[in-house]
C-alpha positions as CSV (number, residue, x, y, z in Angstrom):
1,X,41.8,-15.1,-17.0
2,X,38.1,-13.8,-16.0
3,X,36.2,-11.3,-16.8
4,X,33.9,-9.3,-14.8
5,X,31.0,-10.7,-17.0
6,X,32.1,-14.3,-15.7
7,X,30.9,-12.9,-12.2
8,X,27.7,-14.0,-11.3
9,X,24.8,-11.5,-12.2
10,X,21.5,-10.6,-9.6
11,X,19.7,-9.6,-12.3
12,X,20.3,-12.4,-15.3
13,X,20.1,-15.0,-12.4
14,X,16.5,-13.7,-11.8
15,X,15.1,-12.4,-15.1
16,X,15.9,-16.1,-16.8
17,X,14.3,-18.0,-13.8
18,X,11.2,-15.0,-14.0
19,X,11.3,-15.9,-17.7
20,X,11.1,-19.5,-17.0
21,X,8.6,-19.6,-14.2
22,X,6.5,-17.1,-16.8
23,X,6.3,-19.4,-19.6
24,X,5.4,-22.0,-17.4
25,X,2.1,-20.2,-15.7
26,X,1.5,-18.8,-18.9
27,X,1.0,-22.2,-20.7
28,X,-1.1,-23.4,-17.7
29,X,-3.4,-20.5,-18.5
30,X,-3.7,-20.4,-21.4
31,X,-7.0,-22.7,-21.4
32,X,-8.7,-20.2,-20.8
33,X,-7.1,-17.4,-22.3
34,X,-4.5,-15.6,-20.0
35,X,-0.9,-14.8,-19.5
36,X,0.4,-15.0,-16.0
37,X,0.4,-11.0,-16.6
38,X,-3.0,-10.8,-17.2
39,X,-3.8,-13.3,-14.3
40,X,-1.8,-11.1,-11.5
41,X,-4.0,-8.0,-12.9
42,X,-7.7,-9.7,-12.3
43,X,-6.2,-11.3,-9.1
44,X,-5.0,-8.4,-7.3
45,X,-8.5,-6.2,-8.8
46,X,-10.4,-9.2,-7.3
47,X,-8.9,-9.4,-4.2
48,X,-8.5,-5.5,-3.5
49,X,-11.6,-3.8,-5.9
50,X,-11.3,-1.1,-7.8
51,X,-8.0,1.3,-8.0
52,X,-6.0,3.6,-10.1
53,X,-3.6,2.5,-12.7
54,X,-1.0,4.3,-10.5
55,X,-2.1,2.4,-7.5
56,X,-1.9,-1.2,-9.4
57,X,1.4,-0.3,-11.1
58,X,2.9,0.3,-7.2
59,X,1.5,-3.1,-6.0
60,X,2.9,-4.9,-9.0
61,X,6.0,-2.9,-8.8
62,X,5.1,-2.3,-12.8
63,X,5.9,1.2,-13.7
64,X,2.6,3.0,-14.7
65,X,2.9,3.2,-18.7
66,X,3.7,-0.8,-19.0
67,X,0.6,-1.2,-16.6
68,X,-1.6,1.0,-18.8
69,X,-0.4,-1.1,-21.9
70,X,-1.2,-4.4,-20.1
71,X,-4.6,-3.7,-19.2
72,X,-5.9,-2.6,-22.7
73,X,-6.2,-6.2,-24.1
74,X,-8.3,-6.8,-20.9
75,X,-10.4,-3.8,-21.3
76,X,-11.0,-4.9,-24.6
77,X,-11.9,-8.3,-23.7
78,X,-14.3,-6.5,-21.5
79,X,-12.7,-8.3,-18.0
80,X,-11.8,-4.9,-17.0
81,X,-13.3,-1.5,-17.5
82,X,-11.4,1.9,-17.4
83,X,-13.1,5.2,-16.2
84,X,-11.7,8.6,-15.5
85,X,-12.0,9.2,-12.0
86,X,-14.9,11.1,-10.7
87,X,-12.3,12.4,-7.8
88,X,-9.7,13.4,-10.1
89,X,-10.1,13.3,-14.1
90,X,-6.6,12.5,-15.0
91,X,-6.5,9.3,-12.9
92,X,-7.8,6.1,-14.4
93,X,-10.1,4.0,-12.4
94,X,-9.3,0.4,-13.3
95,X,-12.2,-2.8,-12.2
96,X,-13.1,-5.8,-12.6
97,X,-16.2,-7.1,-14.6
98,X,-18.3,-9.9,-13.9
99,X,-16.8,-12.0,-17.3
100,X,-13.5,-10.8,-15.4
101,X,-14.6,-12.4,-12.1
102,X,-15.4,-15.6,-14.2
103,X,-12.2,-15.6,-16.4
104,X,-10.1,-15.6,-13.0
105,X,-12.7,-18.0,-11.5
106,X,-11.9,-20.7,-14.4
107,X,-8.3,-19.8,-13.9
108,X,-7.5,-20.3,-10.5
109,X,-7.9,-24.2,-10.5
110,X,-5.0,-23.8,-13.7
111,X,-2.8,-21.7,-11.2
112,X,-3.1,-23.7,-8.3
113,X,-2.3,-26.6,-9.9
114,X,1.1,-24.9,-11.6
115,X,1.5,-23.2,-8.0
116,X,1.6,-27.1,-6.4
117,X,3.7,-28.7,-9.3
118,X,6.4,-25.7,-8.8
119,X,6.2,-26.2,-5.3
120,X,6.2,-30.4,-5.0
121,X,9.6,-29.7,-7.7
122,X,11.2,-27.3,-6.0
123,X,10.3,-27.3,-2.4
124,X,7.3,-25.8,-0.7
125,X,9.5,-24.7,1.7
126,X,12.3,-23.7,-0.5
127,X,9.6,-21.7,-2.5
128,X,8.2,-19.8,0.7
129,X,11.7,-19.4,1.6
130,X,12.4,-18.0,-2.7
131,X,9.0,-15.5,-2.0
132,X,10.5,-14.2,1.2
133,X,13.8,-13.5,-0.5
134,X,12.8,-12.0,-3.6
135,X,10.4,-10.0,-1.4
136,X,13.4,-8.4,0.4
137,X,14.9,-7.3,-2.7
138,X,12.2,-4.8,-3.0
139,X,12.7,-3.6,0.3
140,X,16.7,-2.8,-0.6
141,X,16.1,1.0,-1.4
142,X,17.7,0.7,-5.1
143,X,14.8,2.8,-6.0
144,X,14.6,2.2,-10.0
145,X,11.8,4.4,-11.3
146,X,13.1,7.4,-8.7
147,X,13.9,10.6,-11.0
């Protein structure tokens, strides 16, 4: 006789695969000194320039006080710097630094080859397919940080 824990569960299924796929990126990086974590941050800040912890904590779908606490070992590694806003003195202005720029620079070869090992494994079309799907989860409305 089952039990409604036998059932299959969205969110173990996911956290111990995100688990997984974390340790793995994380060991790639760590060459040169980042977590996967840490690698998203100088991406995304590279990519788009500077922007509020609010703003990066939306995009990362990271809720603002984790974000804060994830960026201070990069602010004290001096790959990040974090200024009030001149526009609003309560916001935090969050960039990148030129040893930031270099950190992500020495990274990426790490990342792309962890990105094509995951992908020759699993799929590269399974894994676009994976992206697309655990893209739409975000678009189901759950709302989890609502109040």
């Amino acid at each position: 006789m089952g039990t409604e824990l036998d059932d299959p569960c969205n969110c173990l299924a996911l956290r111990k695969a995100a688990r997984y796929l974390t340790a793995t990126y994380d060991k790639a990086l760590s060459p040169v000194g980042l977590r996967a974590t840490q690698f998203s941050i100088l991406q995304k800040l590279r990519a788009q320039g500077e922007m509020t912890i609010t703003s990066l904590a939306e995009q990362t779908c990271t809720d603002r006080t984790t974000m804060a606490t994830n960026l201070k070992p990069l602010a004290r590694e001096g790959l990040v710097t974090v200024e009030p806003s001149a526009a609003d003195r309560r916001a935090r202005i969050i960039a990148i630094t030129p040893d930031g720029l270099a950190r992500i620079e020495a990274a990426l070869p790490l990342w792309r080859a962890t990105q094509a090992r995951f992908e020759e494994k699993f799929g590269a079309d399974e894994a676009t397919r994976l992206r697309a799907s655990l893209g739409a989860v975000l678009d189901t409305g759950l709302q989890p940080w609502a109040e």
